[in-house]
PDBQT receptor file of N, H, CA, C and O in Angstrom, charges set to zero:
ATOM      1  N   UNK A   1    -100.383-157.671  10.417  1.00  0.00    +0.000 N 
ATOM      2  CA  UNK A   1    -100.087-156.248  10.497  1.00  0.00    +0.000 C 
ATOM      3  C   UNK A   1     -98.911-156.040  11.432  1.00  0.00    +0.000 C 
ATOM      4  O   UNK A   1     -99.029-156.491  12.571  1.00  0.00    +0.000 OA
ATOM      5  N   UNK A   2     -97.725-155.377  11.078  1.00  0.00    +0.000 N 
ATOM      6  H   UNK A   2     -97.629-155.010  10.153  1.00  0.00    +0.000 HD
ATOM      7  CA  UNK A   2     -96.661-154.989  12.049  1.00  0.00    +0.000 C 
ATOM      8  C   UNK A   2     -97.105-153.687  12.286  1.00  0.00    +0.000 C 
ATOM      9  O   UNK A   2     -98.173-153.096  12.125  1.00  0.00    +0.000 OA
ATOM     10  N   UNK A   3     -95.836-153.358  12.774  1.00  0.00    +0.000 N 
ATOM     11  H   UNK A   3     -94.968-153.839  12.905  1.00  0.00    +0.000 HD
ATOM     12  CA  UNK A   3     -95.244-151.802  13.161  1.00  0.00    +0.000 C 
ATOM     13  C   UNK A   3     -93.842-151.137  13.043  1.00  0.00    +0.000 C 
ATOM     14  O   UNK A   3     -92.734-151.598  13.315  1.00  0.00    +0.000 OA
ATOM     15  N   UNK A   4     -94.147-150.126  12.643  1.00  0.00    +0.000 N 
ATOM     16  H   UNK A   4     -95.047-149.751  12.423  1.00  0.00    +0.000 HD
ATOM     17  CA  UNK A   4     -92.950-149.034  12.657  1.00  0.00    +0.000 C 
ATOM     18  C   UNK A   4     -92.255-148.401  13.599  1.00  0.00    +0.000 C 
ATOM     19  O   UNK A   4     -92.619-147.484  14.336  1.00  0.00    +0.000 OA
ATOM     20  N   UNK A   5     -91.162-148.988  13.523  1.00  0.00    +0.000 N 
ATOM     21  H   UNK A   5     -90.867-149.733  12.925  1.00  0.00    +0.000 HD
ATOM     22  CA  UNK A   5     -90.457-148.634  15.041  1.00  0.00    +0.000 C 
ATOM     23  C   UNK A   5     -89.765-147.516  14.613  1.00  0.00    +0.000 C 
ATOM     24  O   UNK A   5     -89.458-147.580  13.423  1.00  0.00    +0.000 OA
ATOM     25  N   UNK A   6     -89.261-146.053  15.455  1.00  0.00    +0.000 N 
ATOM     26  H   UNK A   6     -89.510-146.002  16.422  1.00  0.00    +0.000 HD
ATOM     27  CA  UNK A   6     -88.203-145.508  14.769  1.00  0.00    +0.000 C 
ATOM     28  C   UNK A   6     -88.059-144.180  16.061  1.00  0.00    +0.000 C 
ATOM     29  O   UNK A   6     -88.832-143.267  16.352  1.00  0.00    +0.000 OA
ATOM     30  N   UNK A   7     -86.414-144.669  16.748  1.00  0.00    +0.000 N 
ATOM     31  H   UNK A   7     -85.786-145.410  16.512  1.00  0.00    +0.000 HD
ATOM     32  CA  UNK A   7     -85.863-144.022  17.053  1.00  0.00    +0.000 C 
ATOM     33  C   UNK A   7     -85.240-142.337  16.548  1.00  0.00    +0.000 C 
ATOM     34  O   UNK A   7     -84.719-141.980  15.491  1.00  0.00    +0.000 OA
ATOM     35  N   UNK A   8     -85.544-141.615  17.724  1.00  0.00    +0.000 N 
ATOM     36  H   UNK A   8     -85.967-141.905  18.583  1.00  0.00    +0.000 HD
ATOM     37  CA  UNK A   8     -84.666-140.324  16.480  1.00  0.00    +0.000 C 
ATOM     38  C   UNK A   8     -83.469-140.054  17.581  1.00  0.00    +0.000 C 
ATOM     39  O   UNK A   8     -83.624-139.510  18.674  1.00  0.00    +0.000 OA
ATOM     40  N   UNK A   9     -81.989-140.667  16.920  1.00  0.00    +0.000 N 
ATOM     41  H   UNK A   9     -81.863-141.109  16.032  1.00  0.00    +0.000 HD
ATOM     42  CA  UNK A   9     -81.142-140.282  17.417  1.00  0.00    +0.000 C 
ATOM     43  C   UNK A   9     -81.139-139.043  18.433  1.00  0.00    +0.000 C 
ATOM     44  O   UNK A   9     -81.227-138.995  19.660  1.00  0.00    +0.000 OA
ATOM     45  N   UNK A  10     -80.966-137.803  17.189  1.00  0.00    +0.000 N 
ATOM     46  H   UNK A  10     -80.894-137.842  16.192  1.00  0.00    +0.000 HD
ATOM     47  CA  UNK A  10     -81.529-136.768  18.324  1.00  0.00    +0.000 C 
ATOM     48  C   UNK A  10     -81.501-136.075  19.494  1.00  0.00    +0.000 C 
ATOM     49  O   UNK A  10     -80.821-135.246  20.098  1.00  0.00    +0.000 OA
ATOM     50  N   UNK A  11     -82.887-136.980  19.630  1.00  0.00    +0.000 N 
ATOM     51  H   UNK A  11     -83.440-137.654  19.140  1.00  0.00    +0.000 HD
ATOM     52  CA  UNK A  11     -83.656-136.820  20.864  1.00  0.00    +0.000 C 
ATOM     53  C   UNK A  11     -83.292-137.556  22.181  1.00  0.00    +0.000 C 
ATOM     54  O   UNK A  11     -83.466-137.231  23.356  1.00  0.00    +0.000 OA
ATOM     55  N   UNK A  12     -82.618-138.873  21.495  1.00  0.00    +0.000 N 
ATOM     56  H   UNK A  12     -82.477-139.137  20.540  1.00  0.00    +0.000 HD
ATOM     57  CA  UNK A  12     -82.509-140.145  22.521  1.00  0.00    +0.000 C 
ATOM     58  C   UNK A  12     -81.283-139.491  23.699  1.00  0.00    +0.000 C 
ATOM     59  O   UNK A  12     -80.453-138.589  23.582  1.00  0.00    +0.000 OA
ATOM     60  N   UNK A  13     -81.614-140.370  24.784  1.00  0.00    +0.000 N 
ATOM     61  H   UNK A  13     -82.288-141.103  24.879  1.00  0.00    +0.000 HD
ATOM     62  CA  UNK A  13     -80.630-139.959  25.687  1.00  0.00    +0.000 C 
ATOM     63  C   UNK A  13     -79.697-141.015  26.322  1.00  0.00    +0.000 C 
ATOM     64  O   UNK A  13     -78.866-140.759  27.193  1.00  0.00    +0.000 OA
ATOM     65  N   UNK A  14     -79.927-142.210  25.793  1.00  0.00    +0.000 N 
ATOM     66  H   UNK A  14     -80.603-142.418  25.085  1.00  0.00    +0.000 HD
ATOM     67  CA  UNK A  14     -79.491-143.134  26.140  1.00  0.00    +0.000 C 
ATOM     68  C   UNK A  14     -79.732-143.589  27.175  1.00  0.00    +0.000 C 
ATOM     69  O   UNK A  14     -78.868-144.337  27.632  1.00  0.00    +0.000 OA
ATOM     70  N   UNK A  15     -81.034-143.344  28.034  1.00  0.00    +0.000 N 
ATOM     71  H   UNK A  15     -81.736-142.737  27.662  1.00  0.00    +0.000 HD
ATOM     72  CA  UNK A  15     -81.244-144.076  29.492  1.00  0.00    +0.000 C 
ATOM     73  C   UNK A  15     -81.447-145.393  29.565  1.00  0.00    +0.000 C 
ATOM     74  O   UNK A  15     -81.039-146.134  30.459  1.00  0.00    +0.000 OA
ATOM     75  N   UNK A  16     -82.372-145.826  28.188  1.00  0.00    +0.000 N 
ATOM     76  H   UNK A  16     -82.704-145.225  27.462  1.00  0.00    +0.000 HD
ATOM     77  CA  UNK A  16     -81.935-147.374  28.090  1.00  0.00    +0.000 C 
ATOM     78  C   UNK A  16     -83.892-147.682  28.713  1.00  0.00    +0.000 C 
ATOM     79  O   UNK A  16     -84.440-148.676  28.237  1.00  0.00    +0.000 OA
ATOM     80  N   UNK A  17     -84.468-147.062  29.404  1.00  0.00    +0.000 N 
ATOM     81  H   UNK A  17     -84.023-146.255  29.791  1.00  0.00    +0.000 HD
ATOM     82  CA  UNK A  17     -86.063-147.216  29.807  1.00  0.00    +0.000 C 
ATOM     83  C   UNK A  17     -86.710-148.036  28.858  1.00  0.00    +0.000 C 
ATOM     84  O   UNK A  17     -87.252-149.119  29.078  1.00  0.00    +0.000 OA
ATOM     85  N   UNK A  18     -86.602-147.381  27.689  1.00  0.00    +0.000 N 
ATOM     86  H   UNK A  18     -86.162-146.501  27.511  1.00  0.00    +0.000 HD
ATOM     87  CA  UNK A  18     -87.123-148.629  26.773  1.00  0.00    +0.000 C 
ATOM     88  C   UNK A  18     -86.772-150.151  26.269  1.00  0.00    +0.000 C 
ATOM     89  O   UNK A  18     -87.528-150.976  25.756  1.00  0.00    +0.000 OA
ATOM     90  N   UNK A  19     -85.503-150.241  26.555  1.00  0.00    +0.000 N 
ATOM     91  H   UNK A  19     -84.889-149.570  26.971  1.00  0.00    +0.000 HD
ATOM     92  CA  UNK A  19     -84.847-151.496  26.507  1.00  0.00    +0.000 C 
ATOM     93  C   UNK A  19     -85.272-152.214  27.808  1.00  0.00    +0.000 C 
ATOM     94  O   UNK A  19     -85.454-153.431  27.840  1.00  0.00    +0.000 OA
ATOM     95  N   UNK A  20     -85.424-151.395  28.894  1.00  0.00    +0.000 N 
ATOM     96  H   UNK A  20     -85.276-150.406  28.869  1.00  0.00    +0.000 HD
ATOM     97  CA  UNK A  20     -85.922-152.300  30.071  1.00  0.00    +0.000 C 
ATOM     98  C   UNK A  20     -87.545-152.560  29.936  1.00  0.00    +0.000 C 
ATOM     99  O   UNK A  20     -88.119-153.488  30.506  1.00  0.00    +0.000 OA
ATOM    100  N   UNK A  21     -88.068-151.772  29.246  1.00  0.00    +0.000 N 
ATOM    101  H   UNK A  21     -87.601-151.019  28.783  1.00  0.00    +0.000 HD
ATOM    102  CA  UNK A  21     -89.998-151.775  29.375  1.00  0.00    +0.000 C 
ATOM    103  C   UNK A  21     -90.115-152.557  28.197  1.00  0.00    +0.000 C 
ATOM    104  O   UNK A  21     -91.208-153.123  28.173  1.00  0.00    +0.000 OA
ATOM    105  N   UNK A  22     -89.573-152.746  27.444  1.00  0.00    +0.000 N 
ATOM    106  H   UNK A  22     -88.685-152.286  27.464  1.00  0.00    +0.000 HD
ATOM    107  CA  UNK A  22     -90.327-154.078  26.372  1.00  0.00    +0.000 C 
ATOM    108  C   UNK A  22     -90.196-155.446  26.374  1.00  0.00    +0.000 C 
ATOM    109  O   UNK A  22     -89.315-156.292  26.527  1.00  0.00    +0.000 OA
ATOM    110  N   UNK A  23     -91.602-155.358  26.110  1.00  0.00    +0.000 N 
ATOM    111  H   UNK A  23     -92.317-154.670  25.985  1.00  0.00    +0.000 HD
ATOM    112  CA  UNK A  23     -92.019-156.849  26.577  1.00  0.00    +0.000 C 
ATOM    113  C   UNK A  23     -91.150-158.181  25.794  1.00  0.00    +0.000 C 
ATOM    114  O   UNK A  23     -90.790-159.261  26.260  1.00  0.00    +0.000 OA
ATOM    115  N   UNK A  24     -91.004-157.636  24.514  1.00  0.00    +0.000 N 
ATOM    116  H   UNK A  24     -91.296-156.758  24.136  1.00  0.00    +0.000 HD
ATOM    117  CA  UNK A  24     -90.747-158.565  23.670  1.00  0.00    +0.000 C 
ATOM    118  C   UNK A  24     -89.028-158.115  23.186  1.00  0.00    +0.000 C 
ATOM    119  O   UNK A  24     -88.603-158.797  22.254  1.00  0.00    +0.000 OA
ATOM    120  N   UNK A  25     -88.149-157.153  23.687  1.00  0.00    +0.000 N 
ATOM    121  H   UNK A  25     -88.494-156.599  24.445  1.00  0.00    +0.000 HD
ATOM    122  CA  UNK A  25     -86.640-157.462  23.296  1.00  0.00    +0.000 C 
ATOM    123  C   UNK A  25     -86.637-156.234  21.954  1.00  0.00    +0.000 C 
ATOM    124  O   UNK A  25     -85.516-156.241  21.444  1.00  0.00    +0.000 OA
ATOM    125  N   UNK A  26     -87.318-155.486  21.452  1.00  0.00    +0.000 N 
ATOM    126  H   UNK A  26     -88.228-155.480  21.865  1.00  0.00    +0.000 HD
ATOM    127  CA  UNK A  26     -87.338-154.438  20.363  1.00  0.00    +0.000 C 
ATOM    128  C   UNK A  26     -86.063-154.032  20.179  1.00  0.00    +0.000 C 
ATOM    129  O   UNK A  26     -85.331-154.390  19.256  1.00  0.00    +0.000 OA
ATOM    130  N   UNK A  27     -85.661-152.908  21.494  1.00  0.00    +0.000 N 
ATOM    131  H   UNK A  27     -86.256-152.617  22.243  1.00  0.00    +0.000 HD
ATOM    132  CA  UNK A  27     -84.706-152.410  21.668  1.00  0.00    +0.000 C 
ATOM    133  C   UNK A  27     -83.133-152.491  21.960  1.00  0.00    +0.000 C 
ATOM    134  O   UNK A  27     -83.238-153.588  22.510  1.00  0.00    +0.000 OA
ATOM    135  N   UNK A  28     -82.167-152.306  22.017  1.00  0.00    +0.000 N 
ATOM    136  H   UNK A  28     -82.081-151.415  21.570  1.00  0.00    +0.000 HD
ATOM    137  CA  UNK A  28     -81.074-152.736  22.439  1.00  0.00    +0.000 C 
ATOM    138  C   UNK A  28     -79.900-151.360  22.338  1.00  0.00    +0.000 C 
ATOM    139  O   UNK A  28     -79.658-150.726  21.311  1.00  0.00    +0.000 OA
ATOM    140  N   UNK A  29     -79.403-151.175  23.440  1.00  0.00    +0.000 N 
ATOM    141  H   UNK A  29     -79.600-151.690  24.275  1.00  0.00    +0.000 HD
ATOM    142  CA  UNK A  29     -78.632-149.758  23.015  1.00  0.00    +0.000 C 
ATOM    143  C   UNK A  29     -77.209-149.912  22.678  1.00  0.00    +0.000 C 
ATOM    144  O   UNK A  29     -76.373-150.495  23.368  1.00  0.00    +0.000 OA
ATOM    145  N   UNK A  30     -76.966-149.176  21.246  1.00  0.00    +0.000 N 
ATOM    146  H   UNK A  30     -77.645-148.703  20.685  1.00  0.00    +0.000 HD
ATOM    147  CA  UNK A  30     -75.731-149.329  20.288  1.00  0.00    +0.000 C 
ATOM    148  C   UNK A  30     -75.106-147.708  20.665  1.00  0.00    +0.000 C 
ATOM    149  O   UNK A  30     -75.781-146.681  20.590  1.00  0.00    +0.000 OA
ATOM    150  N   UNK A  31     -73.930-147.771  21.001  1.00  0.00    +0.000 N 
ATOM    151  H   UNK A  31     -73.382-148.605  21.062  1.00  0.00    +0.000 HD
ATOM    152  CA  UNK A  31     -73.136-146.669  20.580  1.00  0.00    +0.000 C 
ATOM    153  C   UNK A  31     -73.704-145.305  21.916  1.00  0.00    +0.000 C 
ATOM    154  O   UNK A  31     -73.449-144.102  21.970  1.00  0.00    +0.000 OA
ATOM    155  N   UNK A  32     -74.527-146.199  22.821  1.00  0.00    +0.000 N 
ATOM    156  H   UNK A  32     -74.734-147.177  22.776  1.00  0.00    +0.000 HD
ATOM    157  CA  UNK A  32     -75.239-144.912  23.978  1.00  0.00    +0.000 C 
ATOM    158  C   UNK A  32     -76.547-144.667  23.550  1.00  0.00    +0.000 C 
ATOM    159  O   UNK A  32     -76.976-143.781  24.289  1.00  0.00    +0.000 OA
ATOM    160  N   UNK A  33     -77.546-145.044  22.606  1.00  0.00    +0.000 N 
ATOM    161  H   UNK A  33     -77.198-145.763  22.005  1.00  0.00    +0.000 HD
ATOM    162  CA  UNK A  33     -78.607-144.915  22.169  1.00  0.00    +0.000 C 
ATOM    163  C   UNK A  33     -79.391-146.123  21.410  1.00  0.00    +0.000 C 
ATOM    164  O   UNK A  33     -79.165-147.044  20.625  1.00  0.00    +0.000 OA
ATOM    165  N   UNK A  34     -80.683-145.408  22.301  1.00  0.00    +0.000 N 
ATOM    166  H   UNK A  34     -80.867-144.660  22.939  1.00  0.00    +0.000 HD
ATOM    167  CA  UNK A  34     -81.162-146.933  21.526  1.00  0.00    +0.000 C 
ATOM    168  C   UNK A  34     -81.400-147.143  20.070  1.00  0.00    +0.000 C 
ATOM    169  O   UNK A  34     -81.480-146.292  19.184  1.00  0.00    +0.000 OA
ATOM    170  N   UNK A  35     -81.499-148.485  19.992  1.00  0.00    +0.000 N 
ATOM    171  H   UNK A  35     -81.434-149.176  20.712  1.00  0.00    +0.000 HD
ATOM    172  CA  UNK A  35     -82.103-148.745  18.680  1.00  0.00    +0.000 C 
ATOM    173  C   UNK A  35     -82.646-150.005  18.417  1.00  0.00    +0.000 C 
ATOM    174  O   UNK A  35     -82.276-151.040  18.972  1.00  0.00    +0.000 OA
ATOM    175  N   UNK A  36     -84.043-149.868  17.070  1.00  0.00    +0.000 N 
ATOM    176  H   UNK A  36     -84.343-149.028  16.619  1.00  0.00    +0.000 HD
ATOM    177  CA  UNK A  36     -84.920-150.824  17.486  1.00  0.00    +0.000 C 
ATOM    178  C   UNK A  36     -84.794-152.099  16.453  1.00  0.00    +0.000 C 
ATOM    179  O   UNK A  36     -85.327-152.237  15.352  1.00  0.00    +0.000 OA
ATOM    180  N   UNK A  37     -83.859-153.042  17.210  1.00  0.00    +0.000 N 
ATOM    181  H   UNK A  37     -83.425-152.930  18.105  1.00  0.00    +0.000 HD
ATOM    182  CA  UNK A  37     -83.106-154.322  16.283  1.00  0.00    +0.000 C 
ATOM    183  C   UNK A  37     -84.300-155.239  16.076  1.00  0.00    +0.000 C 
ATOM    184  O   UNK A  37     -84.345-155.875  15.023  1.00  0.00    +0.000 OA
ATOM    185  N   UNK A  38     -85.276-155.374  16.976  1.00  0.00    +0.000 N 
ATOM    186  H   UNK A  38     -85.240-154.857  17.831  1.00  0.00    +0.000 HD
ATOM    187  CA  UNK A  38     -85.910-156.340  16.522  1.00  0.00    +0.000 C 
ATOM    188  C   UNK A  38     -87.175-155.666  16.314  1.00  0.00    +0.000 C 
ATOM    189  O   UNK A  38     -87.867-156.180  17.193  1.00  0.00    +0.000 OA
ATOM    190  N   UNK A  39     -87.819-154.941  15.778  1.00  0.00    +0.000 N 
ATOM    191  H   UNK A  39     -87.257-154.524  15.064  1.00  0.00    +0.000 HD
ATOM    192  CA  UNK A  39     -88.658-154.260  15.232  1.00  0.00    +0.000 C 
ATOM    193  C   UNK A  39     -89.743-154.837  14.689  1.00  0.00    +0.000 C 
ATOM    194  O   UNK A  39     -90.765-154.153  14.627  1.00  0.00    +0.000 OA
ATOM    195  N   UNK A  40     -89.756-155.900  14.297  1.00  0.00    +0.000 N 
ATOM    196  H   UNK A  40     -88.926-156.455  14.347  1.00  0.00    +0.000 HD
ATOM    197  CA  UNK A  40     -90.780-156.829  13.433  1.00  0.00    +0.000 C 
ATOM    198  C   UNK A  40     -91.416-157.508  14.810  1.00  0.00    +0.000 C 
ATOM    199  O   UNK A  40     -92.553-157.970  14.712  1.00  0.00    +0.000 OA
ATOM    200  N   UNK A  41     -90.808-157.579  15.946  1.00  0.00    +0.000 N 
ATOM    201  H   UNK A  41     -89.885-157.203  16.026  1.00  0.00    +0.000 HD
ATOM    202  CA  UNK A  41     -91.377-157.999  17.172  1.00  0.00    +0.000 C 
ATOM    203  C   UNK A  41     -92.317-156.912  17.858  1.00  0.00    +0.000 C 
ATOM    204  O   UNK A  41     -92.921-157.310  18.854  1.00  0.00    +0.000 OA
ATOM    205  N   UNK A  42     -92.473-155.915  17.559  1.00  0.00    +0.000 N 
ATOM    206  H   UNK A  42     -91.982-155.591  16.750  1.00  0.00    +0.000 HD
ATOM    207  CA  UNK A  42     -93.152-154.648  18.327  1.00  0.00    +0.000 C 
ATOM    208  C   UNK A  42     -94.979-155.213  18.218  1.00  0.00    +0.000 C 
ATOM    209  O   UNK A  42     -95.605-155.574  17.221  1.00  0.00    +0.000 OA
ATOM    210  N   UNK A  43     -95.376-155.111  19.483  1.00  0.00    +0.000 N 
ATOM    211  H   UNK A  43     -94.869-154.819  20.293  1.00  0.00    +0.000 HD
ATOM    212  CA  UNK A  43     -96.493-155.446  19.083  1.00  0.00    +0.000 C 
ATOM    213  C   UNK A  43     -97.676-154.569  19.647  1.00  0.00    +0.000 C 
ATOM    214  O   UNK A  43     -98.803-154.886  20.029  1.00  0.00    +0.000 OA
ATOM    215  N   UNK A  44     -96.807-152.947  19.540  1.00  0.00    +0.000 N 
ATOM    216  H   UNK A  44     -95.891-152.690  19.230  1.00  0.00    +0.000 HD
ATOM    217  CA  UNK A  44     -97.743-151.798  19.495  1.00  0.00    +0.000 C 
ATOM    218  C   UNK A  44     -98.249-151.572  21.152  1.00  0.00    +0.000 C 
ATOM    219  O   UNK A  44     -99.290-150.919  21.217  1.00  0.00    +0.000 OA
ATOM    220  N   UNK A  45     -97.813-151.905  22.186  1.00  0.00    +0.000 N 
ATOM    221  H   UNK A  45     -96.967-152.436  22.133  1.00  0.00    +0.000 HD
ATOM    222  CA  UNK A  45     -98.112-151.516  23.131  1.00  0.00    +0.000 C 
ATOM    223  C   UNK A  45     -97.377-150.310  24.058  1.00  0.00    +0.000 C 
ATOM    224  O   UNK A  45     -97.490-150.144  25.273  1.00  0.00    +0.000 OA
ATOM    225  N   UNK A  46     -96.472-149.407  22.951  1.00  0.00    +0.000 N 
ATOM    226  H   UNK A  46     -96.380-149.541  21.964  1.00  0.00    +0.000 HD
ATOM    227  CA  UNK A  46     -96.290-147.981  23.474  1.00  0.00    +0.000 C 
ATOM    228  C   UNK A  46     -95.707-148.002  24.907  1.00  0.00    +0.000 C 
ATOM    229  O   UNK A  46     -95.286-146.981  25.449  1.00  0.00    +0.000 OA
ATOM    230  N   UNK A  47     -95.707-149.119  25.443  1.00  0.00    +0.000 N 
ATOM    231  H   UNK A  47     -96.050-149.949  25.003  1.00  0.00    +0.000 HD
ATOM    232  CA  UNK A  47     -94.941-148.886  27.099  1.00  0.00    +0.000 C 
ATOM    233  C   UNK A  47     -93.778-148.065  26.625  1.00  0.00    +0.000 C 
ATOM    234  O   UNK A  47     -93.559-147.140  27.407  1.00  0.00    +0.000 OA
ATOM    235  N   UNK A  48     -92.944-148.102  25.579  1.00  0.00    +0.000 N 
ATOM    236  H   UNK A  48     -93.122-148.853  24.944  1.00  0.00    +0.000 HD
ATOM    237  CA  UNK A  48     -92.008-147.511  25.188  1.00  0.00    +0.000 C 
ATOM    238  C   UNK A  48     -91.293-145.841  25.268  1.00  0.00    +0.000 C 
ATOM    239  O   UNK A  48     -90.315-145.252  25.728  1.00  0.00    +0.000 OA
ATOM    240  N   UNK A  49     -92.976-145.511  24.197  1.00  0.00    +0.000 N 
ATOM    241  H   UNK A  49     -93.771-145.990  23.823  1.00  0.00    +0.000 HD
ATOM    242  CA  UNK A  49     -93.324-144.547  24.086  1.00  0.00    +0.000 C 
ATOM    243  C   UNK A  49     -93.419-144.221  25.646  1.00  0.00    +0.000 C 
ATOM    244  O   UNK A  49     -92.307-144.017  26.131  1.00  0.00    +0.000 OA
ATOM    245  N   UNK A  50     -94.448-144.126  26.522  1.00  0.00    +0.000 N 
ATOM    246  H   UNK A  50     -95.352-144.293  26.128  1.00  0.00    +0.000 HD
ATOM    247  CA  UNK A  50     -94.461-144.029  27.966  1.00  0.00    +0.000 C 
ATOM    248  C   UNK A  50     -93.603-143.227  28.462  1.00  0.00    +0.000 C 
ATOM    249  O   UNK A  50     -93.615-142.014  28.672  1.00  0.00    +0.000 OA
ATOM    250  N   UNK A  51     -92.333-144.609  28.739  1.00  0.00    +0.000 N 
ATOM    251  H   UNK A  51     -92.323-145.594  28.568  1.00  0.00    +0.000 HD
ATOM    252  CA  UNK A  51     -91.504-143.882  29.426  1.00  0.00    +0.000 C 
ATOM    253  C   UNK A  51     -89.837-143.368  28.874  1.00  0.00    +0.000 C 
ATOM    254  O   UNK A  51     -88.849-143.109  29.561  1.00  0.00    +0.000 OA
ATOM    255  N   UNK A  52     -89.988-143.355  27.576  1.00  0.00    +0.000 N 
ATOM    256  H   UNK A  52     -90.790-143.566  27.017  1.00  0.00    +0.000 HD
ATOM    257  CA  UNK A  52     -89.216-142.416  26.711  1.00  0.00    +0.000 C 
ATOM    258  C   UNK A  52     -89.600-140.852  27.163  1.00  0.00    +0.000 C 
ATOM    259  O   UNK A  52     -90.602-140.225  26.816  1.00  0.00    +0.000 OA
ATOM    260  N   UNK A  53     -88.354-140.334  28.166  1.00  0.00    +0.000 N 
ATOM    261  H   UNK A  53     -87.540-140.843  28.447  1.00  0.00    +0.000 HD
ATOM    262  CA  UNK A  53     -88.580-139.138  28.620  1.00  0.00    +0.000 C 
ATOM    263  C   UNK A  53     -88.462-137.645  27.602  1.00  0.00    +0.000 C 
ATOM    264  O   UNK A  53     -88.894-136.496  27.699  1.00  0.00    +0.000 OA
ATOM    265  N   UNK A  54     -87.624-138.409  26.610  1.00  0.00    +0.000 N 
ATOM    266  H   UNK A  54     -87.273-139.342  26.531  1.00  0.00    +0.000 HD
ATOM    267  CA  UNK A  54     -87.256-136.851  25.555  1.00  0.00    +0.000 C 
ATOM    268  C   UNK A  54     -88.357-137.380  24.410  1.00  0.00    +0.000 C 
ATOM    269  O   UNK A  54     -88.661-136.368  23.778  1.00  0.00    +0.000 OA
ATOM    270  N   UNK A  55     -88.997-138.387  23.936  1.00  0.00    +0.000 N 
ATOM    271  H   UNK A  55     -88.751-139.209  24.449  1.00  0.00    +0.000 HD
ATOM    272  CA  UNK A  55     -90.223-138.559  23.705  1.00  0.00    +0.000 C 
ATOM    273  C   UNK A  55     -89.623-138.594  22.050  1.00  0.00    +0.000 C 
ATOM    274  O   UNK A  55     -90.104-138.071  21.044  1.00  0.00    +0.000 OA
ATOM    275  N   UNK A  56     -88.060-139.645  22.266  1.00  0.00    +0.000 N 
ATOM    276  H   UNK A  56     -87.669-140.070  23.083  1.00  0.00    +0.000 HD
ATOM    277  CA  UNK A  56     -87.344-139.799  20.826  1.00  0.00    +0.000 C 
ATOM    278  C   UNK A  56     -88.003-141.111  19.853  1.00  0.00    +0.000 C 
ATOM    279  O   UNK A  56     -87.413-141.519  18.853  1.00  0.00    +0.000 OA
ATOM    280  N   UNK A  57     -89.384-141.709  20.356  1.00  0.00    +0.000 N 
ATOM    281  H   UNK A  57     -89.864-141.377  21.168  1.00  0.00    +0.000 HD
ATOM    282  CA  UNK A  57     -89.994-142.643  19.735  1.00  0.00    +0.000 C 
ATOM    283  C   UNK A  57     -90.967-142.788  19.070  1.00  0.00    +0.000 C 
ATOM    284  O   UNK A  57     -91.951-142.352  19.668  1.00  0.00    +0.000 OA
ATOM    285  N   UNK A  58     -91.296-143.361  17.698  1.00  0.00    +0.000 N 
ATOM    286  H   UNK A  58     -90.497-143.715  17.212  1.00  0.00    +0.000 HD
ATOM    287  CA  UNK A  58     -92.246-143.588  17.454  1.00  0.00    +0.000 C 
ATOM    288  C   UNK A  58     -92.746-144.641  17.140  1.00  0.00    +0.000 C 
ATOM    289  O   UNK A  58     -91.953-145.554  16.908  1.00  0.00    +0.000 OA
ATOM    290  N   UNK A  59     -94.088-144.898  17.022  1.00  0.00    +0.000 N 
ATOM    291  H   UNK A  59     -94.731-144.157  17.210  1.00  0.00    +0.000 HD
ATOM    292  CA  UNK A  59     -94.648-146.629  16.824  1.00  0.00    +0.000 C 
ATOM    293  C   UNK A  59     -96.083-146.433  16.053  1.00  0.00    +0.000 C 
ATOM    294  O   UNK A  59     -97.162-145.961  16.411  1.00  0.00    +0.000 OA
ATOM    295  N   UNK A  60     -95.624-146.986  14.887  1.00  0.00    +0.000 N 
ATOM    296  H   UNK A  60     -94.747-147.370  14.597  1.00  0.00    +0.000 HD
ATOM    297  CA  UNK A  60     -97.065-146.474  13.545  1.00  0.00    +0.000 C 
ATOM    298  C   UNK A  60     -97.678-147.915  13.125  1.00  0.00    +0.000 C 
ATOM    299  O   UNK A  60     -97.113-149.003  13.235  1.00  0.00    +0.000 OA
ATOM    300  N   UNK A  61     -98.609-147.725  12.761  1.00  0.00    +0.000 N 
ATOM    301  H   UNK A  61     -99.068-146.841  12.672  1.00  0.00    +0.000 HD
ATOM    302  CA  UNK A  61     -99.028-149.113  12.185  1.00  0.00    +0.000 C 
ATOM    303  C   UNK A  61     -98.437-149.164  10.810  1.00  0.00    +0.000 C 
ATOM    304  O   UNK A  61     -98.048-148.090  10.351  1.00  0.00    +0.000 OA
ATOM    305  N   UNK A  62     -98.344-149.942  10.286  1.00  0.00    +0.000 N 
ATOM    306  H   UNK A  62     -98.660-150.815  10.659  1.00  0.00    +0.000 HD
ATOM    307  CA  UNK A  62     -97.944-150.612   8.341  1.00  0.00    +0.000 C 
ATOM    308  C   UNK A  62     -99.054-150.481   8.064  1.00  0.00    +0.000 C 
ATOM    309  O   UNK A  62     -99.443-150.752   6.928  1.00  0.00    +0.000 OA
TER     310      UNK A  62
């Protein structure tokens, strides 16, 4: 079972919090915002979510 990673432009602010809080490398910020390159690595533990302050993330099960 994976997960659904999915940034909403948006919202994002580019602080980059989530690129520093994952455990496993998901994130990486392109262009001032993040985005979630390795996605098939998410293994649903929302630290992300957390401390995503404009709350531009989501994480669903498949």
């Amino acid at each position: 079972m994976g997960y659904k990673v999915t940034v909403d432009h948006n919202k994002c602010n580019g602080d980059g919090e989530c690129v520093d809080i994952c455990p496993v490398g998901v994130y990486e910020l392109q262009e001032g915002k993040s985005s979630p390159i390795n996605a098939d690595e998410c293994l649903g533990c929302e630290s992300c979510i957390e401390v995503c302050p404009t709350s531009a993330i989501t994480v669903e099960d498949q």
